[in-house]
N, C-alpha and C positions, 0 to 999 in steps of 0.2 A: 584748668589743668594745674596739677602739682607743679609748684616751684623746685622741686628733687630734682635733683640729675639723673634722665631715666637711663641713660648706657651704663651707668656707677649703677642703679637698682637692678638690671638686670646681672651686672657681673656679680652684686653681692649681696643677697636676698638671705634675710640673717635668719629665716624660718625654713629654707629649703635647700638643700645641697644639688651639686651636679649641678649650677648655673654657669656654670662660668668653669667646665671642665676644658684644660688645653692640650693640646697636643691630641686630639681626638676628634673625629669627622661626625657632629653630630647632623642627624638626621632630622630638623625642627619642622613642625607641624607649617609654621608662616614664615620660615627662612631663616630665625633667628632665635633665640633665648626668649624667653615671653617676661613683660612686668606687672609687677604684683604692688604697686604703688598703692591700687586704690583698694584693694581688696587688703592690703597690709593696715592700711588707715582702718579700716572698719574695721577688722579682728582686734588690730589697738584702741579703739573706743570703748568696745564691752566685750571684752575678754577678761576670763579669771586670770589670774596673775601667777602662775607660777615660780620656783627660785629658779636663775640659772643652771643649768647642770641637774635638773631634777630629772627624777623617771618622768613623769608626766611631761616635762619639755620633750624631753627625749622623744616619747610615743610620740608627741601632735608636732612634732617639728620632720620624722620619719615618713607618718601618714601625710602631710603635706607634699612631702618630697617625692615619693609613691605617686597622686593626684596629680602633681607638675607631672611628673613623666607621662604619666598616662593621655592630661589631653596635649601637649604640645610635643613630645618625641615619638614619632611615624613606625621607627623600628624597635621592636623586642631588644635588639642587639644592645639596644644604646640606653636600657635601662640600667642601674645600677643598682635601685632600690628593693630588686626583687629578685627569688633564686628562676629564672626564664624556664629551669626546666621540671621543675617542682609548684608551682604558683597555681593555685586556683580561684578563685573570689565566689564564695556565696553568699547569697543574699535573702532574706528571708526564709532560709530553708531550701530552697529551691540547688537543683542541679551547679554543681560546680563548675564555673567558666577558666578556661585555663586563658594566658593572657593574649595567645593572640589572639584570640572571642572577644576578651572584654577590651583589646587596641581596636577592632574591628566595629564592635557596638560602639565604642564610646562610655563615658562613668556613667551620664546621665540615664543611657538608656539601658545600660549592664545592670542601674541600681533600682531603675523604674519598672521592669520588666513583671509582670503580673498574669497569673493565673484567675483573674475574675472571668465573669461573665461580660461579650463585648459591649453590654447595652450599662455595665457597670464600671467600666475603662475611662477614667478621666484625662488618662494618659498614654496612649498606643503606641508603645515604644517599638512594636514590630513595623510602624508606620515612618517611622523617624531615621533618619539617619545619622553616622557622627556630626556630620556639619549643621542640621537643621536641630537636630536635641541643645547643642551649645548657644545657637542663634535665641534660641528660643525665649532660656532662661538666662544668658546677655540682654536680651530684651526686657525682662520682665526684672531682673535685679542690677539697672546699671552702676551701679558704688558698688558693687561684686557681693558674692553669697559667701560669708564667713565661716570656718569653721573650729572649731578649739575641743581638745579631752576637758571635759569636767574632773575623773575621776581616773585613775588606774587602780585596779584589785590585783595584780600579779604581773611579778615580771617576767623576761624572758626564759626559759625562750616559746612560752605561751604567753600574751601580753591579754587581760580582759581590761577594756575599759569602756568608758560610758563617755557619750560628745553629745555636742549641741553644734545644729549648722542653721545659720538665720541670716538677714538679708531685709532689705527694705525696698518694698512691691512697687518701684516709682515706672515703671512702663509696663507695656500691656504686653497677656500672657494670652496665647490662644483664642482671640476672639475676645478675653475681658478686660476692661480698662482697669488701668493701676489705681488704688487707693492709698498708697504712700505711708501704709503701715506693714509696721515688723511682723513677716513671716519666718517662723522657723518651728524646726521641731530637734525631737531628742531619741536617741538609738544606743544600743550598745554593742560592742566586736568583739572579736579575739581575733589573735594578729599572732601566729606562731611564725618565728625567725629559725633562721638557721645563725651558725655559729658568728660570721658576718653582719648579725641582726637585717638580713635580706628576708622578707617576707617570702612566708612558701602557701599560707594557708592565711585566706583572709576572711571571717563571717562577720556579717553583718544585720542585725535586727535592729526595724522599725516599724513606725506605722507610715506610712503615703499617706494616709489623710490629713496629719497634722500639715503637711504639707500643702497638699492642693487645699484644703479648707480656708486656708490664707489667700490661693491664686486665683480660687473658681466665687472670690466674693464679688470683685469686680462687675459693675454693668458688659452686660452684652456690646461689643463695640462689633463692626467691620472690619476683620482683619489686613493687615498692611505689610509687604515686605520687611522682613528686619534688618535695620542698617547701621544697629548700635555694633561698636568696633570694642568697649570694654569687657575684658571678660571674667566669667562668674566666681571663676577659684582664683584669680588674681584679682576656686575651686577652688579647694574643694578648697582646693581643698582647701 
């Protein structure tokens, strides 16, 4: 365990706002503000480096703050990141989820979500729920799944940029034992804000298999309850 004061990380998480908003009844996923200690260490490891105050901070410090709300605040109401009655998220092309769809799925399964064939599904996100999607890959990434913009081409109020999210496979993912190497992959979005820089329109392209090509290397194991308590964006984010 981190020697950090985790009630001081929780009130002041210097990547993601609304942690520590007062005077306001928030609604938190586990009863409290969540920390991002270990997931903070890792994006400080092998993260590009931005200036202070740059656009590029700005995007991947926003997009994080977006991803806190999403998995750990319950209600629409108590987002702050996004316009609630404008917001869609698409992803690969696919049909736009408006946000209580994607508070309801969850990120992982809002982002996994695939039109394959089921005999070609590595991932059955219609099978998963919020709580078993997060379990999942807390399990299979416990130092947390990083994420950072590489790149911004344009600013507001259309935002394109290009990320990398990656992670180190040390527990088992669906049946495969971990091999304790760096999985990740690389995508690109546009992120149109409103005047507030509140997210109204969010796309996203990747491939999944950079992904699973790292999870499904693993030997075949017996799968087992998951009882890891770290989580993956502390996500995204």
């Amino acid at each position: 365990m981190s020697s950090v004061d985790l009630s001081l990380e929780k009130a002041a998480d210097k990547y993601r706002s609304f942690l520590d908003d007062e005077g306001q009844e928030i609604s938190w996923r586990h009863g409290s503000p969540p920390s991002y200690v270990h997931a903070n260490q890792l994006f400080e490891e092998g993260r590009t480096k931005w200036p202070k105050g740059s656009l590029e901070e700005t995007v991947q410090n926003a997009i994080k703050t977006w991803e806190m709300e999403l998995s750990h605040k319950t209600r629409l109401q108590d987002f702050k990141s996004i316009n609630p009655h404008k917001f869609k998220l698409f992803v690969n092309g696919r049909e736009g989820l408006s946000g209580e769809e994607v508070l309801k799925l969850g990120s992982y399964n809002a982002l996994l979500k695939t039109s394959l064939p089921e005999e070609f599904k590595y991932y059955k996100a219609e099978e998963e729920t919020f709580t078993s999607s997060h379990e999942a890959f807390r399990s299979a990434f416990p130092r947390g799944f990083a994420w950072e913009v590489l790149s911004v081409y344009s600013g507001p109020p259309i935002i394109a940029y290009k990320f990398r999210h990656w992670g180190f496979f040390e527990g088992p993912f669906k049946g495969h034992a971990p091999t304790g190497e760096m999985v990740e992959f690389y995508g690109f979005g546009t992120l149109k804000v409103d005047e507030s820089l509140r997210a109204e329109d969010v796309e996203i392209y990747y491939d999944p298999a950079e992904l699973f090509g790292g999870l499904l290397k693993g030997a075949a194991i017996a799968e087992t309850p998951q009882t890891t308590q770290a989580c993956p964006f502390s996500m995204n984010i």
